[in-house]
C-alpha positions in Angstrom: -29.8 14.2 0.6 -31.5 16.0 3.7 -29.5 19.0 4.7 -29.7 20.8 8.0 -28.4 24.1 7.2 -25.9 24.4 9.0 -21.5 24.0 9.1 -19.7 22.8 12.2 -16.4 25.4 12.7 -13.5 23.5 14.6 -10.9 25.7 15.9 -7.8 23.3 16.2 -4.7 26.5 16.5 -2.8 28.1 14.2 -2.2 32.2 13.1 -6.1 33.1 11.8 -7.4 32.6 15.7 -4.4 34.4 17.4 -5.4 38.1 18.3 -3.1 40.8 20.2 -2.8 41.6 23.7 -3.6 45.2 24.3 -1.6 45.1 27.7 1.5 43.0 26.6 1.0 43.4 22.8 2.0 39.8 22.4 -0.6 37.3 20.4 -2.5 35.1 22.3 -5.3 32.6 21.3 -8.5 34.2 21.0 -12.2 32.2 22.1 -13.7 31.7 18.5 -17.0 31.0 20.2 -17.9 34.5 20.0 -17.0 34.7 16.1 -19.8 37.0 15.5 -18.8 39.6 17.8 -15.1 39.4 16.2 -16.9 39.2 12.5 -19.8 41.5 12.1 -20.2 39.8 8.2 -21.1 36.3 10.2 -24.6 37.9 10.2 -24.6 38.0 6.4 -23.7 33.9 6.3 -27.1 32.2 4.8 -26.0 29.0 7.1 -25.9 28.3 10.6 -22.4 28.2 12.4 -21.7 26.3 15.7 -18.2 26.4 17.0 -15.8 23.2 18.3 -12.5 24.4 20.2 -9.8 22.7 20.8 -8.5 22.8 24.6 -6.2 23.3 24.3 -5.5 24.6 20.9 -2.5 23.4 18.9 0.4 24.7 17.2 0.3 23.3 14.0 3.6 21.8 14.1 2.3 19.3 17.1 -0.3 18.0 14.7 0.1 14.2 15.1 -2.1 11.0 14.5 -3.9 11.2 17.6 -5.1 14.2 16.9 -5.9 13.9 13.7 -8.1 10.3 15.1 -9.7 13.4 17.3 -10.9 15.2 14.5 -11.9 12.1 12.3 -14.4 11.8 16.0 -15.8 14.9 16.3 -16.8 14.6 12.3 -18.2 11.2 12.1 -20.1 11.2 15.7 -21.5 14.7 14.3 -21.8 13.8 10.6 -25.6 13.5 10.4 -26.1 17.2 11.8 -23.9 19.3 9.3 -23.7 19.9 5.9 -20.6 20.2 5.7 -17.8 21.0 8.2 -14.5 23.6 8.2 -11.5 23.1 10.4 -9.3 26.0 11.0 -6.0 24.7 11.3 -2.2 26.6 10.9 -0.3 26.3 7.8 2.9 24.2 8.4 1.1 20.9 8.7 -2.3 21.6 6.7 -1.3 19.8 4.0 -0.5 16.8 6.0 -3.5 16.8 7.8 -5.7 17.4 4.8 -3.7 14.4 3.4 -4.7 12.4 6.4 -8.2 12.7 6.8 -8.6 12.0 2.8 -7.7 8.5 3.6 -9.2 8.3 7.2 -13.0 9.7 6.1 -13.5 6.9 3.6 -16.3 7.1 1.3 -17.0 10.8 2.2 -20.2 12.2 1.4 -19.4 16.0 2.7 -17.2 18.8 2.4 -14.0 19.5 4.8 -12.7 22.2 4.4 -9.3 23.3 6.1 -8.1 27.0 6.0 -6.3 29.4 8.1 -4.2 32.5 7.4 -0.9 34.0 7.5 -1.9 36.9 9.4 -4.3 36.9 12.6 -7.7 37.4 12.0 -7.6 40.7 14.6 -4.9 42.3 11.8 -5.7 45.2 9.2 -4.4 43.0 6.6 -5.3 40.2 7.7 -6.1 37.1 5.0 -8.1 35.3 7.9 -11.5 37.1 7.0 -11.8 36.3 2.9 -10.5 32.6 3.9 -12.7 31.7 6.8 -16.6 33.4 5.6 -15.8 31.8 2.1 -15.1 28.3 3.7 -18.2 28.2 5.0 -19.9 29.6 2.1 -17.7 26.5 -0.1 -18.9 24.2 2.8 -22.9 25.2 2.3 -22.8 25.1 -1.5 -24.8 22.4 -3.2 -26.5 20.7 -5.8 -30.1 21.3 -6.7 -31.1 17.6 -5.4 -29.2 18.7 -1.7 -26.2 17.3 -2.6 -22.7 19.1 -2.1 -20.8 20.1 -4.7 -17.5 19.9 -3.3 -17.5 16.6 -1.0 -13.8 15.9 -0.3 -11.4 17.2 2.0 -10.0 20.4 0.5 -8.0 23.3 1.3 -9.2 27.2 0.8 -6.7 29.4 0.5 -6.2 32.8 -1.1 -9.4 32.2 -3.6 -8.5 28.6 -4.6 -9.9 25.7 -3.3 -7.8 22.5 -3.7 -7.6 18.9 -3.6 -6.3 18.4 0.2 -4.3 15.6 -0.9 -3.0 17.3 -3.6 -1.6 20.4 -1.9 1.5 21.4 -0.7 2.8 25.1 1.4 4.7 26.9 -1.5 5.3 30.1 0.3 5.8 31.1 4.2 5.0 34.9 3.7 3.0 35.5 0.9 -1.0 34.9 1.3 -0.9 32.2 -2.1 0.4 30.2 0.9 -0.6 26.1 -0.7 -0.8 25.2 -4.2 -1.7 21.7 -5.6 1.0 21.4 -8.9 0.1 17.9 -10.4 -3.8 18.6 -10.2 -6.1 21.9 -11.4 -8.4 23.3 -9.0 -11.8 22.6 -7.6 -13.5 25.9 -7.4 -11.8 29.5 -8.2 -13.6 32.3 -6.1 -14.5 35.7 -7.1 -16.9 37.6 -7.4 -19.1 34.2 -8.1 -17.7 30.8 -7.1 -16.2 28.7 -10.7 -16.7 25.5 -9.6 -14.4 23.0 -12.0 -17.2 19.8 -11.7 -15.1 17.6 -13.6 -12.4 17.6 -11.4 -14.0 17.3 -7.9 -14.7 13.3 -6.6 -17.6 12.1 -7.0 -18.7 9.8 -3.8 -21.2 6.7 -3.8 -24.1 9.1 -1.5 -25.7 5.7 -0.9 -23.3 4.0 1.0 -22.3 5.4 4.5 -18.8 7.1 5.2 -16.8 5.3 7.5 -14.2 6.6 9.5 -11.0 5.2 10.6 -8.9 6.4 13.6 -5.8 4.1 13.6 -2.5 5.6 12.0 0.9 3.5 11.6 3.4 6.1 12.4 6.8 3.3 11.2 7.6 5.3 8.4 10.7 7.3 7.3 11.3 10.2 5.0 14.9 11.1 3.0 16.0 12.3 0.5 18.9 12.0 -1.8 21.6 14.8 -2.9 25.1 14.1 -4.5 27.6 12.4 -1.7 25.1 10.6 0.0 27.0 8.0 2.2 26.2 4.1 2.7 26.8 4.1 6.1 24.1 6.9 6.5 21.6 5.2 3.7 22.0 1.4 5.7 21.2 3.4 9.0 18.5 4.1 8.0 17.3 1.2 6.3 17.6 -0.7 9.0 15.7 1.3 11.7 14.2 -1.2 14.4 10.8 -1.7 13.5 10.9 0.0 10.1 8.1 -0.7 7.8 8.1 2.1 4.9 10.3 4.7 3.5 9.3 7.7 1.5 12.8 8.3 -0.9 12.7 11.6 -2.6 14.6 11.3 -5.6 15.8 13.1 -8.5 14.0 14.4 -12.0 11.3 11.8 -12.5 12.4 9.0 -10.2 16.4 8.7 -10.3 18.9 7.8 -8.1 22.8 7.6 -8.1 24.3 4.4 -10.2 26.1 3.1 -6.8 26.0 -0.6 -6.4 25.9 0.0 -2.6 22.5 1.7 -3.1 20.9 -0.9 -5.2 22.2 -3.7 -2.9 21.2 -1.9 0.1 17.2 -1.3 -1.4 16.7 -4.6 -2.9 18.0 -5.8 0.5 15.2 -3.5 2.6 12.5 -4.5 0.1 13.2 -7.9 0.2 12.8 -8.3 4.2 9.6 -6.5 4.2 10.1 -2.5 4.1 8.3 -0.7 1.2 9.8 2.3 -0.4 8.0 4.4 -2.4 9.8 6.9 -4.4 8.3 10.3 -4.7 10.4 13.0 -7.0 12.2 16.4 -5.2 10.3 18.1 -8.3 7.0 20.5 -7.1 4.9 18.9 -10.0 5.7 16.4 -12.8 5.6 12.5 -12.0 8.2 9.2 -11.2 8.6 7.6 -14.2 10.9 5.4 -13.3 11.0 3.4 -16.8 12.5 6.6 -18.1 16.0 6.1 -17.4 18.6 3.8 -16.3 18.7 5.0 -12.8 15.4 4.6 -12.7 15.3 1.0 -13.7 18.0 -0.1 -11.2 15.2 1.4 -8.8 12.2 -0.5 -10.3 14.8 -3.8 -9.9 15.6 -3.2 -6.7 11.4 -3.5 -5.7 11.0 0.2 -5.4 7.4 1.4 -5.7 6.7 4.6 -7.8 5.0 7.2 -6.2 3.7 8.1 -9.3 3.0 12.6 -8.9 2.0 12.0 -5.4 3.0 15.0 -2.8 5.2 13.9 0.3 2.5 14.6 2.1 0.2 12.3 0.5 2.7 9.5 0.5 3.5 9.6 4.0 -0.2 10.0 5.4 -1.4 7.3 3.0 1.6 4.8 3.8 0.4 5.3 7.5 -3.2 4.7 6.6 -2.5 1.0 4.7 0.0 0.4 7.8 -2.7 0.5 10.2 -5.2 -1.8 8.1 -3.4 -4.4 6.6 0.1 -6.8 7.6 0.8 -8.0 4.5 4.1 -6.2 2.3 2.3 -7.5 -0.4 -1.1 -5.2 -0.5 1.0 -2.0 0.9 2.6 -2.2 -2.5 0.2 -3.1 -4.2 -2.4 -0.5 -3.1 0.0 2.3 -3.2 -0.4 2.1 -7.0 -3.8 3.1 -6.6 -5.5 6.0 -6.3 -7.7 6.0 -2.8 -8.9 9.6 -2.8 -7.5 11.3 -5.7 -4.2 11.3 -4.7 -2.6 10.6 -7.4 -3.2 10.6 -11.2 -3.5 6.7 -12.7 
């Protein structure tokens, strides 16, 4: 594979490019153009750097399909001229986005690496410096024969690089900010980089990524808890326009023994909605075979969501909603595993 030495940085929003006003003392979005004069160590990077910003930049929670289709352009129209590219993005919806391009950068051949920080990169303590110069370091690592060693879209946070599909925000204060629970690591830095080879994808390098850009956005999200009510459950089942649901259950896949509920699922499923059920649990897996209340699921055409992260689900469900009509290969394909997402 020909590299050209260099990583393209795009600056979306979010905490690590926010510095302080010294007139007003609030935070305010700094240019990240002129990196190197807010990072002296960028002259110690062995790759090249160019900068893409945002204008305007976004708060992390307006990230949305159309701007995730933005990023999936400025990658694929700039693929050929990086080896590898980092997007600097804010914590709340990393993991969805992450999630998103997994499935929208089919077949890809590169690292993406998103990062950020919980504190501004212009703050004493800040966690901005470690997790942006290692990115790019994790985005320029490669194989003896020019390959990367890490093509997939990941997350780097706090030393740990993760499956981007895997990962979820565990913490809103402390700096171990996303973790991925149902899958081990890619690469632990420290003082040298432990790359775990066995668990990173493994791309076709002789085929050609192809991006997509569309995103089917019908999808719902909720979750169960003791009292639900079939009023509120049909609601929502019968959304104009509906075509999947995202149920988070309980344990490994159950739901309450309430003939309403069973009637009201078999019902959805049956005209054409696909629910996937995806466990309240942090890590562990639906079984759904496991219990009772897990069968009257499985009979009532729920799909298991196997240890797939909310995330994941939803961005995946919106993926297979743009390509394909049919009920029939939604399902289907939701049992398998696109981009690592989940563990067959």
């Amino acid at each position: 594979m020909k590299r050209t030495e260099k990583v393209l940085l795009i600056y979306t929003g979010g905490t690590i490019g926010m510095g302080r006003n010294p007139e007003t003392g609030a935070l305010e979005p700094l240019d990240l153009t002129h990196l190197v004069n807010l990072l002296p160590e960028f002259h110690y990077i062995r790759t090249g750097v160019d900068v893409y910003q945002f204008e305007p930049i976004i708060d992390s929670s307006d990230m949305n399909p159309e701007l995730w289709a933005q990023l999936v352009r400025i990658i694929s129209e700039r693929y050929e001229l990086y080896d590898g590219f980092v997007i600097l993005h804010g914590t709340d919806t990393m993991a969805y986005t992450a999630s998103a391009l997994s499935f929208m950068l089919e077949n890809l051949t590169k690292p993406v690496i998103l990062t950020g920080s919980q504190l501004p990169l212009g703050q004493l303590r800040t966690d901005g410096k470690e997790n942006l110069l290692t990115s790019i370091e994790l985005a320029s690592q490669h194989n003896p024969d020019g390959t990367p060693i890490a093509p997939e879209v990941s997350i780097y946070f706090n030393g740990a690089l993760l499956r981007g599909n895997r990962s979820t925000k565990q913490n809103a204060d402390g700096f171990d900010a996303f973790d991925s629970f149902n899958y081990p690591h890619l690469c632990d830095s420290g003082v040298n980089f432990t790359f775990h080879r066995h668990n990173i994808l493994k791309p076709d390098f002789s085929k050609p990524m192809t991006p997509h850009l569309e995103m089917d956005c019908n999808i719902i999200v909720f979750s169960l808890f003791p009292g639900i009510q079939e009023p509120a459950v049909k609601h929502v089942l019968e959304a104009p326009g509906l075509r999947s649901i995202v149920m988070r259950t309980y344990g490994s896949g159950n739901a309450p023994h309430a003939p309403w509920m069973t009637k009201l699922l078999k019902e959805a499923s049956a005209s054409g909605v696909c629910i996937v059920n995806i466990s309240q649990c942090i890590s562990g897996s639906v079984e759904m075979s496991r219990y009772d209340t897990g069968y009257q699921l499985q009979d009532a055409g729920v799909v298991s969501g196997l240890d797939s992260t909310v995330e994941a689900a939803i961005a995946k469900l919106m993926h297979l909603q743009a390509r394909y009509d049919d009920y029939a290969i939604i399902r289907k394909m939701m049992t398998m595993s696109l981009a690592g997402e989940i563990t067959i």
